[in-house]
DRENDO-1510 file (C-alpha; in Angstrom, 1 decimal, always signed):
<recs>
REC; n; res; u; v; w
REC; 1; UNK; +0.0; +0.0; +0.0 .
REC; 2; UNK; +1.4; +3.1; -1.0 .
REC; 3; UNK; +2.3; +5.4; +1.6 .
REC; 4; UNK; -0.4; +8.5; +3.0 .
REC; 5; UNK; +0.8; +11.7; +2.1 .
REC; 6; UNK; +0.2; +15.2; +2.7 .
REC; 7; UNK; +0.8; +16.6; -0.3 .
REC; 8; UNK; -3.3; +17.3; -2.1 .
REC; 9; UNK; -4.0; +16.4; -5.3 .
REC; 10; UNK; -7.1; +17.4; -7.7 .
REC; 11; UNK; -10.5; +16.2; -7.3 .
REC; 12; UNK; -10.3; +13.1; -10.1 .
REC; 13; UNK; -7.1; +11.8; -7.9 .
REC; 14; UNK; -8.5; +12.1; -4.5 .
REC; 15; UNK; -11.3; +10.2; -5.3 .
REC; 16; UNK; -9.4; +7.1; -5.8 .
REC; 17; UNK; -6.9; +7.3; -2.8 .
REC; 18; UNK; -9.1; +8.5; +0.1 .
REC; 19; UNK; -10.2; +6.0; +2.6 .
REC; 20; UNK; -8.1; +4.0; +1.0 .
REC; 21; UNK; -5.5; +3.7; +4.0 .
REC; 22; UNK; -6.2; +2.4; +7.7 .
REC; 23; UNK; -5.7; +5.3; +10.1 .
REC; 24; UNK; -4.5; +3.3; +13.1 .
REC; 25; UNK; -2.3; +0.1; +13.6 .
REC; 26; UNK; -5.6; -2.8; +13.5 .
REC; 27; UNK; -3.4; -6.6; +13.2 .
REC; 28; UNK; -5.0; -8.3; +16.6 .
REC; 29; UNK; -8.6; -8.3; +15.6 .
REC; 30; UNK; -10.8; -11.1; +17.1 .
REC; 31; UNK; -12.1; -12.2; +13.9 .
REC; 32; UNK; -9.7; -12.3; +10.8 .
REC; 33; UNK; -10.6; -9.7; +8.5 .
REC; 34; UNK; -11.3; -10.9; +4.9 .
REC; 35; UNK; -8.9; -9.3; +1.9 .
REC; 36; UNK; -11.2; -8.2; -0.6 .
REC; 37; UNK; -8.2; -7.5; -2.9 .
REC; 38; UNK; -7.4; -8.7; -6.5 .
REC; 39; UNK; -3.4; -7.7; -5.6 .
REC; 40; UNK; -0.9; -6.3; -2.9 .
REC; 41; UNK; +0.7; -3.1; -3.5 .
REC; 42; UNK; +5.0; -3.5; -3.1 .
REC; 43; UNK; +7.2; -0.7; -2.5 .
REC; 44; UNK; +9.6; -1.1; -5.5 .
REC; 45; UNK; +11.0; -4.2; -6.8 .
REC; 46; UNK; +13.3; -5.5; -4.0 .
REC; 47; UNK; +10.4; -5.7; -2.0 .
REC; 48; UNK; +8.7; -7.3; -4.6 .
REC; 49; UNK; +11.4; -9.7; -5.0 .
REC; 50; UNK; +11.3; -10.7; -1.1 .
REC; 51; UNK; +7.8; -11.4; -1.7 .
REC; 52; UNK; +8.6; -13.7; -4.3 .
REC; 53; UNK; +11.5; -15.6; -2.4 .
REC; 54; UNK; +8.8; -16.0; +0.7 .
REC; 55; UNK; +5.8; -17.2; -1.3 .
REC; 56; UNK; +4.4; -13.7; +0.3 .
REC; 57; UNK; +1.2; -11.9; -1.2 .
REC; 58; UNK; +1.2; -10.5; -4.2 .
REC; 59; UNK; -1.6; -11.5; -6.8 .
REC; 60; UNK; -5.0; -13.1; -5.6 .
REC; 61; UNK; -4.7; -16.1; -8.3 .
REC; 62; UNK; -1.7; -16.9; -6.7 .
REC; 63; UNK; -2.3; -16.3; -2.6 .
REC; 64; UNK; -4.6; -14.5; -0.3 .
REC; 65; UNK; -4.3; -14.6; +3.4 .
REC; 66; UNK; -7.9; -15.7; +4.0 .
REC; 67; UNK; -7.2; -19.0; +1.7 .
REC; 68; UNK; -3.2; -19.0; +3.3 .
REC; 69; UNK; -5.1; -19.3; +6.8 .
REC; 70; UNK; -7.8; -21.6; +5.6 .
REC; 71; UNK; -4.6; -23.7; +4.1 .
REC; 72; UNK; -3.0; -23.7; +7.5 .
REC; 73; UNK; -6.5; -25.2; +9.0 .
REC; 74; UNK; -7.1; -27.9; +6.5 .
REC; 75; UNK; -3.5; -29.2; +6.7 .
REC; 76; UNK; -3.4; -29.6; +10.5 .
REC; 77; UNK; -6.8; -30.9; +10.2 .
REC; 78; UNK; -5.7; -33.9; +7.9 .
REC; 79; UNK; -2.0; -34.1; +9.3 .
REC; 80; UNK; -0.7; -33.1; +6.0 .
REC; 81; UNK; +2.3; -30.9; +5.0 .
REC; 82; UNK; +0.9; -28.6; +3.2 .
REC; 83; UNK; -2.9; -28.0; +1.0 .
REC; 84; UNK; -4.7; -26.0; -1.5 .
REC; 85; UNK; -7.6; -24.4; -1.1 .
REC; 86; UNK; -9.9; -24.4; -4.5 .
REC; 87; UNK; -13.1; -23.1; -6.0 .
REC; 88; UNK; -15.3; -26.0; -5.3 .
REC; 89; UNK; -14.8; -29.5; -4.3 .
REC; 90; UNK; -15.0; -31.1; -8.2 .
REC; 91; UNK; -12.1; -28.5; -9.1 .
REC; 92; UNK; -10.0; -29.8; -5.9 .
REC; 93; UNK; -10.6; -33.4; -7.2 .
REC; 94; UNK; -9.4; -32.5; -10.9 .
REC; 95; UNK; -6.4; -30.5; -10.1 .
REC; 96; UNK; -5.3; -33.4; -7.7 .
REC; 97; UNK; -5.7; -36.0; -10.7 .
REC; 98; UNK; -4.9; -33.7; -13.2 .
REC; 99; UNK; -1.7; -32.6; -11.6 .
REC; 100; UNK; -0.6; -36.3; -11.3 .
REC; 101; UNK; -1.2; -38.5; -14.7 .
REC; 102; UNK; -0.1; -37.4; -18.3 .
REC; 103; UNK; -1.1; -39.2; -21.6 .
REC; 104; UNK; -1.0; -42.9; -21.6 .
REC; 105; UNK; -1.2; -43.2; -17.7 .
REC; 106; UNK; -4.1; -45.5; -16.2 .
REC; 107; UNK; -6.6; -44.3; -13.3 .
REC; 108; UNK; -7.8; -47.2; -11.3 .
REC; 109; UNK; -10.9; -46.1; -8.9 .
REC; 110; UNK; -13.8; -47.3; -7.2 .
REC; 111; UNK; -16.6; -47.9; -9.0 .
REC; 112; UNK; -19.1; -46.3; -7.0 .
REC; 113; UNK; -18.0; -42.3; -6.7 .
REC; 114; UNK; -19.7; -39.2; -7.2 .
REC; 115; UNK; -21.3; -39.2; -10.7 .
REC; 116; UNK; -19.4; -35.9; -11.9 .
REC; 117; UNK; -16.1; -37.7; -10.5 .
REC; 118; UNK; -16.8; -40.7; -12.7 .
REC; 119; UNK; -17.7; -38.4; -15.2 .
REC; 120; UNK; -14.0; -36.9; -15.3 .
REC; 121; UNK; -12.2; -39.4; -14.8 .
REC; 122; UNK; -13.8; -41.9; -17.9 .
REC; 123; UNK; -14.7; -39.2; -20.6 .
REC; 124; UNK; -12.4; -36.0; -20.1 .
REC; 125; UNK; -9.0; -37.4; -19.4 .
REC; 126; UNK; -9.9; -40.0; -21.6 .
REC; 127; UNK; -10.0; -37.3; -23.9 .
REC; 128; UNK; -6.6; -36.8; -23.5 .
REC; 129; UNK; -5.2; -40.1; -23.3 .
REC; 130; UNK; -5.6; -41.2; -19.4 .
REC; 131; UNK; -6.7; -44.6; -19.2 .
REC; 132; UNK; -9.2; -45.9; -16.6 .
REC; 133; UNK; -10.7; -48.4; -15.1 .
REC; 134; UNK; -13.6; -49.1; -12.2 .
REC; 135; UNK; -14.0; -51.8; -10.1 .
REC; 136; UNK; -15.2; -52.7; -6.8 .
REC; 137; UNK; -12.7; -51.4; -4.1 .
REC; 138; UNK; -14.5; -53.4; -1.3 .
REC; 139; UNK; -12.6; -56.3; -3.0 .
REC; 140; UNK; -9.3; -56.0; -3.2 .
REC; 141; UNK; -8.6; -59.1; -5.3 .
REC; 142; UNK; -10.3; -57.4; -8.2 .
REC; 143; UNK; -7.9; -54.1; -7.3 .
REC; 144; UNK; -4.9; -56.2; -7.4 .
REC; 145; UNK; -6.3; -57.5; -10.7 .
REC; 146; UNK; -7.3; -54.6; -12.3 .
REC; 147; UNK; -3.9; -52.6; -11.7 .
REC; 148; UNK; -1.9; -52.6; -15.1 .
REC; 149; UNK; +1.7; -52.1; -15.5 .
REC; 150; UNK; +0.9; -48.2; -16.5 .
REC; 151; UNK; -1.8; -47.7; -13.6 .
REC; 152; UNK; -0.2; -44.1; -11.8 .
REC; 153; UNK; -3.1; -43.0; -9.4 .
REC; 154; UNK; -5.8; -44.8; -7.4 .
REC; 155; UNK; -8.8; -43.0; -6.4 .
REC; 156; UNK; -11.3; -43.3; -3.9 .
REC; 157; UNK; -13.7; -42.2; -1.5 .
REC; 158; UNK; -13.4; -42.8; +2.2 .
REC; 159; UNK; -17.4; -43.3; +2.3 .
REC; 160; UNK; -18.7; -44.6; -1.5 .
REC; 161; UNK; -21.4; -41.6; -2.4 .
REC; 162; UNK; -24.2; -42.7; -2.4 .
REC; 163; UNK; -23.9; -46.7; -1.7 .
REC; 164; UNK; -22.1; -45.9; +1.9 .
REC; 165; UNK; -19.6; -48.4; +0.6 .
REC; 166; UNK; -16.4; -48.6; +3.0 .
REC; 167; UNK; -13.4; -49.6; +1.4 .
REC; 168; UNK; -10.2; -50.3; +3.6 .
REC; 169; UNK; -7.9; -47.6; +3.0 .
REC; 170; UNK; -4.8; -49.0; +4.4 .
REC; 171; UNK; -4.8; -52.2; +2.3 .
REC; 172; UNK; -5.6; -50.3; -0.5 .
REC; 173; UNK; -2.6; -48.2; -0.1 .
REC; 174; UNK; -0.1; -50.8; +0.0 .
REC; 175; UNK; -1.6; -52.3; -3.1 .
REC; 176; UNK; -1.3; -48.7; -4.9 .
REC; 177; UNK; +2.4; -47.9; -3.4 .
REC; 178; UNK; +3.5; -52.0; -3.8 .
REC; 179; UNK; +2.5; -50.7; -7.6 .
REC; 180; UNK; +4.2; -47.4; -7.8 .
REC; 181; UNK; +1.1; -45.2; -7.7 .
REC; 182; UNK; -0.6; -42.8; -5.8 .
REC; 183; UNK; -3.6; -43.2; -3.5 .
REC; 184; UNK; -6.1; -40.1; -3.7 .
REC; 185; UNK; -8.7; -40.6; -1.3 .
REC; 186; UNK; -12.0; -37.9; -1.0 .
REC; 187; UNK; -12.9; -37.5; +2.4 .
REC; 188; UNK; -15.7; -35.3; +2.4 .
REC; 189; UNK; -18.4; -37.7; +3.6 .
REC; 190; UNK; -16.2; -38.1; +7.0 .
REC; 191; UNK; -14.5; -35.1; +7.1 .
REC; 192; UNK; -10.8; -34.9; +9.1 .
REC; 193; UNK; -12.8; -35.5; +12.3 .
REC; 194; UNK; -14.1; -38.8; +11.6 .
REC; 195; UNK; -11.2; -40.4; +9.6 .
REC; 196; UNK; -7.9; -38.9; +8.4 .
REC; 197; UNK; -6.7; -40.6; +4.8 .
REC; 198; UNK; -2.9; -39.7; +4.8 .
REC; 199; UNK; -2.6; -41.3; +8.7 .
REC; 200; UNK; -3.3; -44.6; +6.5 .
REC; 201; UNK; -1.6; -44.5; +3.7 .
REC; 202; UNK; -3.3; -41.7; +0.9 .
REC; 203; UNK; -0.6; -39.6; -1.0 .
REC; 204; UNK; -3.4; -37.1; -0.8 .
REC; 205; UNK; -6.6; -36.2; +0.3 .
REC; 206; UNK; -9.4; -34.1; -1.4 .
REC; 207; UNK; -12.3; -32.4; +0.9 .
REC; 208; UNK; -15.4; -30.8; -0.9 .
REC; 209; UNK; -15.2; -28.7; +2.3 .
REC; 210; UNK; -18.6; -27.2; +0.9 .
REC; 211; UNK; -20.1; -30.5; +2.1 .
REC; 212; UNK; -19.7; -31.2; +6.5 .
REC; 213; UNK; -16.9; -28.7; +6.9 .
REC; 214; UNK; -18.5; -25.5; +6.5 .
REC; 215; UNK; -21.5; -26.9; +7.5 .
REC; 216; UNK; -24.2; -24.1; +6.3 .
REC; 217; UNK; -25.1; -25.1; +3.1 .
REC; 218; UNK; -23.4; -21.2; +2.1 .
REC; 219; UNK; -20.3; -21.9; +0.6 .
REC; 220; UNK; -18.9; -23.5; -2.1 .
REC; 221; UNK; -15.0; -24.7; -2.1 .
REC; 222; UNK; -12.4; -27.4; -1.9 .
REC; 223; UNK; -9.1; -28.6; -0.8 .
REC; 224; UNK; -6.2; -31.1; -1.4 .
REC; 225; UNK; -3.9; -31.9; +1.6 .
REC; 226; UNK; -0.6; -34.0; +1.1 .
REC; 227; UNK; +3.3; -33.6; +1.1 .
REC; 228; UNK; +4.6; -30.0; +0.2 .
REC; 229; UNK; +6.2; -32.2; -3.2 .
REC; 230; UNK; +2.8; -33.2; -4.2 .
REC; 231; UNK; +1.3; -30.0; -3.1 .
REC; 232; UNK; +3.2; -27.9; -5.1 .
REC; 233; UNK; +2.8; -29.5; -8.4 .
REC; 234; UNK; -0.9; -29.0; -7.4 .
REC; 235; UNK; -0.7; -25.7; -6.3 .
REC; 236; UNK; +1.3; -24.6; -10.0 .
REC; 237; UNK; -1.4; -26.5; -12.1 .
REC; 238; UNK; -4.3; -24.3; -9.8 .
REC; 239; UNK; -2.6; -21.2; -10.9 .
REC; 240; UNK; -2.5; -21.8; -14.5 .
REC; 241; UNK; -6.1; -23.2; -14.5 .
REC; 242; UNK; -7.4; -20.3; -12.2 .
REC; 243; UNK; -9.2; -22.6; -9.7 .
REC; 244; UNK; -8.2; -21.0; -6.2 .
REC; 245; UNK; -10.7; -20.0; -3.9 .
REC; 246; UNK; -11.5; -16.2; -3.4 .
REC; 247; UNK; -10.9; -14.6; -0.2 .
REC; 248; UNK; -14.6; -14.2; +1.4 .
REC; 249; UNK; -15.3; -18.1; +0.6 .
REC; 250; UNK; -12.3; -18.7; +2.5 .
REC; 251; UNK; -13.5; -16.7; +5.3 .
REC; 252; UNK; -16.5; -18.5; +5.4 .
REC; 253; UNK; -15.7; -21.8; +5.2 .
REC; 254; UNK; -12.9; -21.3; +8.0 .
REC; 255; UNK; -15.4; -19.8; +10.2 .
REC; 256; UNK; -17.7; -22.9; +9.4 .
REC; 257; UNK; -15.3; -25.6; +10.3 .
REC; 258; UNK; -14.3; -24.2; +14.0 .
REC; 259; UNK; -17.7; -25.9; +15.0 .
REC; 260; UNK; -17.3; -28.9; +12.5 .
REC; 261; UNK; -16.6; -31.6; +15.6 .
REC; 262; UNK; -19.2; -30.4; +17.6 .
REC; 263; UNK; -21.8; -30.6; +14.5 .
REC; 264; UNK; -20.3; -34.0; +13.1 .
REC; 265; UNK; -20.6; -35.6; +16.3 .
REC; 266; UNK; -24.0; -35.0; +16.6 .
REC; 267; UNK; -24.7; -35.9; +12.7 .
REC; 268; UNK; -23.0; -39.1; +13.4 .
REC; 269; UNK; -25.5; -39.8; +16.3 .
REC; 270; UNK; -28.4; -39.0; +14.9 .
REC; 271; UNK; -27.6; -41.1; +11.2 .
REC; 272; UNK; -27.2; -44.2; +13.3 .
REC; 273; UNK; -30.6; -43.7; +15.1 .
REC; 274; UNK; -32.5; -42.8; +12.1 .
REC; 275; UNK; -30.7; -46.0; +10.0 .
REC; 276; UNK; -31.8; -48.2; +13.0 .
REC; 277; UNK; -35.5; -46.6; +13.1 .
REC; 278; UNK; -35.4; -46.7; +8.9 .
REC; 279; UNK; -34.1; -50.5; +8.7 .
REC; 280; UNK; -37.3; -51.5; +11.1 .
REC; 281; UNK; -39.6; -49.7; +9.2 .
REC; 282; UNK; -41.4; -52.0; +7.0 .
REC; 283; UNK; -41.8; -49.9; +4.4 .
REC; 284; UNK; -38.0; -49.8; +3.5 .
REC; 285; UNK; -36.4; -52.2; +1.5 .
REC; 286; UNK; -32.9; -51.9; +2.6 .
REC; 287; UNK; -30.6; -49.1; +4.4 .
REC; 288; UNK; -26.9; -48.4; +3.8 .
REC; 289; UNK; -25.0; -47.2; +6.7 .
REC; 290; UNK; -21.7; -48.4; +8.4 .
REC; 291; UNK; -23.3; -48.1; +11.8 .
REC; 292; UNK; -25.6; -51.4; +11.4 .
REC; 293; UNK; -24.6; -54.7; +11.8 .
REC; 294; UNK; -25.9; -55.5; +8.7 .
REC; 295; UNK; -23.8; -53.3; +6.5 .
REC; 296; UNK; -21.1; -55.7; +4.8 .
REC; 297; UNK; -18.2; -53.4; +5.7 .
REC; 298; UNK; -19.4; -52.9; +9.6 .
REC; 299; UNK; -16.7; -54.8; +11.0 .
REC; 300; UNK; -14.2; -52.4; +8.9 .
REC; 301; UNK; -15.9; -49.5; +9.8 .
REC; 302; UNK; -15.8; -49.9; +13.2 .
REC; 303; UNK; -11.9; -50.4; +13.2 .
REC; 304; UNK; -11.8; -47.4; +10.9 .
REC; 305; UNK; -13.5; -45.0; +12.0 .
REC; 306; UNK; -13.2; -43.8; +16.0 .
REC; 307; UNK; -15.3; -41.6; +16.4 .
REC; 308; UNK; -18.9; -42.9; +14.6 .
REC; 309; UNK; -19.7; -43.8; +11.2 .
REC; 310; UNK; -20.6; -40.6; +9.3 .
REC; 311; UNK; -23.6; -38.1; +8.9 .
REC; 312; UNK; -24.5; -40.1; +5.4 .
REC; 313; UNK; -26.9; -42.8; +4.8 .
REC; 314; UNK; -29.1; -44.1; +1.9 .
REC; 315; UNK; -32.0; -46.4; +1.7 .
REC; 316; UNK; -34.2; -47.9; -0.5 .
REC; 317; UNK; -37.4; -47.9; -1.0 .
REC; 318; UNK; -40.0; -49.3; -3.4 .
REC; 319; UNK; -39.4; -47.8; -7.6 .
REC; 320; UNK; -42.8; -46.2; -6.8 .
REC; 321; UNK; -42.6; -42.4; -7.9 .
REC; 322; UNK; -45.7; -41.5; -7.0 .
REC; 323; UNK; -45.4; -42.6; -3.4 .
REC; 324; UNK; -41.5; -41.5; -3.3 .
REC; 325; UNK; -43.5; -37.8; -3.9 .
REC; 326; UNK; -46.1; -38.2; -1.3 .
REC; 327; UNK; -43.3; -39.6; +1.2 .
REC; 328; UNK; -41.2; -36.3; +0.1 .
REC; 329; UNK; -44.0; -33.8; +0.8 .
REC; 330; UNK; -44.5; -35.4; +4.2 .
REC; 331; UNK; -41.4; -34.7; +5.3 .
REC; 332; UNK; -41.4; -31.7; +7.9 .
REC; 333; UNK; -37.9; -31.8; +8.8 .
REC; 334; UNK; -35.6; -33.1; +5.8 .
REC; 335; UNK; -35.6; -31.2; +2.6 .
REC; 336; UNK; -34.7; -31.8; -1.1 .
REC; 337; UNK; -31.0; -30.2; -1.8 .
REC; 338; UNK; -28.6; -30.6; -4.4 .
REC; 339; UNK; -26.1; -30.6; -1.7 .
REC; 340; UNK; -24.7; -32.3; +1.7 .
REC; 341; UNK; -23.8; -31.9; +4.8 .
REC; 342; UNK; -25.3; -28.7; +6.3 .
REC; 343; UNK; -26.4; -28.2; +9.9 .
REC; 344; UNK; -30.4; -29.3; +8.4 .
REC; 345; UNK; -31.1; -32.9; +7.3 .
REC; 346; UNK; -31.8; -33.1; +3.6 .
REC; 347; UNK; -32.4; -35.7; +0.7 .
REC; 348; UNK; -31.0; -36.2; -2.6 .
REC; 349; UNK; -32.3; -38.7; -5.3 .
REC; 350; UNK; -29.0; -40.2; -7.2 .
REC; 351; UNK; -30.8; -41.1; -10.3 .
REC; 352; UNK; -31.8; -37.7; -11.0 .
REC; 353; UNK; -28.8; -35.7; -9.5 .
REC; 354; UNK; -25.2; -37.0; -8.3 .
REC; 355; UNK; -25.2; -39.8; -11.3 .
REC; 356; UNK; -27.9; -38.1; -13.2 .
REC; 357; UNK; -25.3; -38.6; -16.0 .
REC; 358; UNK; -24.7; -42.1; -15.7 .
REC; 359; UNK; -25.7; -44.2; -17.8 .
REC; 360; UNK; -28.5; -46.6; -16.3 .
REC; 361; UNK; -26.5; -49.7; -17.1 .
REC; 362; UNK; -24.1; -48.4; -14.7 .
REC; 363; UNK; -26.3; -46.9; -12.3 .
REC; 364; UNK; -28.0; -50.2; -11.7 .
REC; 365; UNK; -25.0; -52.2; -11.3 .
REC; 366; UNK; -23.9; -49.9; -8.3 .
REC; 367; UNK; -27.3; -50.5; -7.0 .
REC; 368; UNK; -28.5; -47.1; -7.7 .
REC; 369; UNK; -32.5; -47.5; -8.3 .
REC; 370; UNK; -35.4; -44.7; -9.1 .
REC; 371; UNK; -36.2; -46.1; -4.8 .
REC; 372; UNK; -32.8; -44.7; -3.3 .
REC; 373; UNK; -32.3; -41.8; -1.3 .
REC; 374; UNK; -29.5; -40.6; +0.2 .
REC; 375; UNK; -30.1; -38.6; +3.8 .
REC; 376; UNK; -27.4; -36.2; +4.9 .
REC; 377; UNK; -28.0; -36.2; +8.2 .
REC; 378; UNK; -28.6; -32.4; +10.1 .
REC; 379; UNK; -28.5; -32.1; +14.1 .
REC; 380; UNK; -31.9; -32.0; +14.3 .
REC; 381; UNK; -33.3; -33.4; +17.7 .
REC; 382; UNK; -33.2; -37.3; +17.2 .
REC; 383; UNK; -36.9; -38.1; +18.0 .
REC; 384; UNK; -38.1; -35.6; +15.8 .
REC; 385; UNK; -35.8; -36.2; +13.1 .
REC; 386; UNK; -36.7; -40.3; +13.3 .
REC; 387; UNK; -40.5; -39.6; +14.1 .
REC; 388; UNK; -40.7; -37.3; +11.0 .
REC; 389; UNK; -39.6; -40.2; +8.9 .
REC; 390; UNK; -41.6; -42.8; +9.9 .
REC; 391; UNK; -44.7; -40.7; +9.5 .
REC; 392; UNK; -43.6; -39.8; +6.0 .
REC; 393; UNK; -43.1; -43.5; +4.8 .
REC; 394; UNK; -46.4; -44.1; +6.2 .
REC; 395; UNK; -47.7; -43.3; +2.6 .
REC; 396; UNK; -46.5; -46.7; +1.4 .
REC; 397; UNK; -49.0; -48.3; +3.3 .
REC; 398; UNK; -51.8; -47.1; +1.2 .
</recs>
């Protein structure tokens, strides 16, 4: 910032340089203030250079102090070395893949991921010559198999969206590093509270920190966590593309996440009550969620995850669209949203929003039916939350 000075200059200049300086020393404020600025001004180009040599602040593309805090956050959060902070969570999952394969380089990932995900992965870097290939990560004789001498990155998610699929992440790691490649693991279903990736293995770890870690369905960004090597191949490829997150996002989601634990906790409570209430019900056809005894990776699940099983579930009811529309409109509590993980419970129908896109075929292999709905889970009060529900399905008994 250039320096004030007493010197006055014509009406046309004025206008653009008053108010435009902070009167009194203001560093210790209680809340961190948000840099609304598209660049920093430097004194000449000495300073400029010592700005370069200290990764200081210079251009917004490159770094802003709301996303450098939000960066230090993240990466304690996740026990990583360093992070990025992007735009949204689909443009932290592409510049983590994208910054790691090159033409003629094979992608081996779960086959049940968020549609858009898949989407990326099978038809845009195929597009460029990146191979794939999906297959069941619960079974890690089909990984083994499915890993080709050119495979360079595995990806998957900590908590499948939406089949509630738990794959075990350290196993999978030694098969991808026994291999030579990479393990990128999406943990926005749990979160760094309920399970942290690189602790098991994961080269890096990609949050849609729009999801449970801001928490109030206002915000819309993403992150990648990992060593400062991989980090800053990640964080060179973000500036090129232009996918860093501005400054008041930043602001928002680290205010959101300083109550993350105590809101995740009581997610995580209330999904296993309402998956216990849900799998009685006889109006559902099945549930999916790590918390029930019934769920083929519960055994896992409990070893993997301390602290509870996640704010996610899906169940199934009958391909009835009619009642599935009665059932919705019901509801008192839980909502429609294209989204996840806010304070509020809401409900998302797969087949006509996360794997919209995918073709049926596909779809129904994963188990993804017209009857499936996937709950994010709010903190609701439990009773009323699991009361609500069961009153709504009532319509099935018609």
């Amino acid at each position: 910032m250039f320096k004030e000075t007493n010197k006055k200059f014509k009406f046309e200049t004025e206008i653009l340089r008053k108010g435009a300086y902070i009167d009194f020393p203001a560093d210790n404020p209680e809340a961190a203030p948000i840099f609304l600025t598209t660049a920093f001004n430097v004194e000449d180009l000495d300073d400029l250079q010592a700005r370069y040599d200290a990764k200081g602040y210079c251009y917004n593309r490159n770094r802003n102090p709301n996303r450098g805090a939000l960066i230090n956050l993240i990466s304690y959060l996740e026990n990583g070395e360093s992070s990025i902070a992007c735009s949204s969570g689909m443009a932290a999952i592409s510049t983590a893949i994208i910054s790691n394969v090159k033409q003629g380089d094979h992608i081996l990932s779960d086959k049940t991921l968020y549609g858009e995900t898949i989407e990326l992965i099978e038809e845009t870097l195929d597009n460029f010559g990146v191979e794939s290939t999906f297959v069941d990560f619960t079974d890690l004789n089909a990984v083994k198999e499915a890993v080709r001498p050119n495979t360079k990155l595995f990806y998957v998610e900590t908590v499948a969206n939406p089949m509630i699929t738990v794959p075990d992440m350290d196993a999978i790691a030694k098969i991808a590093h026994k291999n030579g490649a990479i393990l990128v693991v999406d943990n926005t279903f749990m979160t760094a509270y309920g399970f942290k990736p690189l602790d098991h293995g994961a080269d890096l770890v990609v949050n849609s920190l729009t999801k449970f870690a801001n928490g109030h369905s206002d915000a819309v960004a993403g992150s990648v966590t990992g060593s400062r090597e991989l980090i800053t191949k990640a964080h060179e490829l973000q500036v090129l593309i232009g996918s860093s997150l501005d400054a008041f996002t930043a602001w928002l989601v680290q205010r959101g996440i300083r109550t993350m634990n105590l809101r995740l906790q009581k997610q995580m409570d209330n999904a296993l009550a309402l998956a216990k209430a849900l799998e009685e019900c006889p109006y559902v056809l099945k549930v999916n969620y790590p918390g029930l005894e019934s769920h083929p990776q519960h055994e896992l699940a409990k070893k993997q995850f301390q602290k509870g099983f996640g704010g996610m579930l899906s169940f199934v009811m009958p391909d009835d669209r009619k009642k599935i529309n009665e059932f919705m409109r019901k509801l008192n509590l839980a909502h429609y949203a294209m989204t996840l993980g806010g304070y509020r419970t809401t409900l998302s129908h797969p087949v006509m929003s996360s794997h919209s896109t995918t073709p049926e075929p596909i779809r129904r292999a994963m188990g993804i039916t017209e009857g499936l709905m996937r709950v994010s889970v709010g903190i609701e009060d439990t009773e009323d939350l699991v009361n609500d529900f069961i009153q709504a399905l009532e319509v099935f008994k018609k």
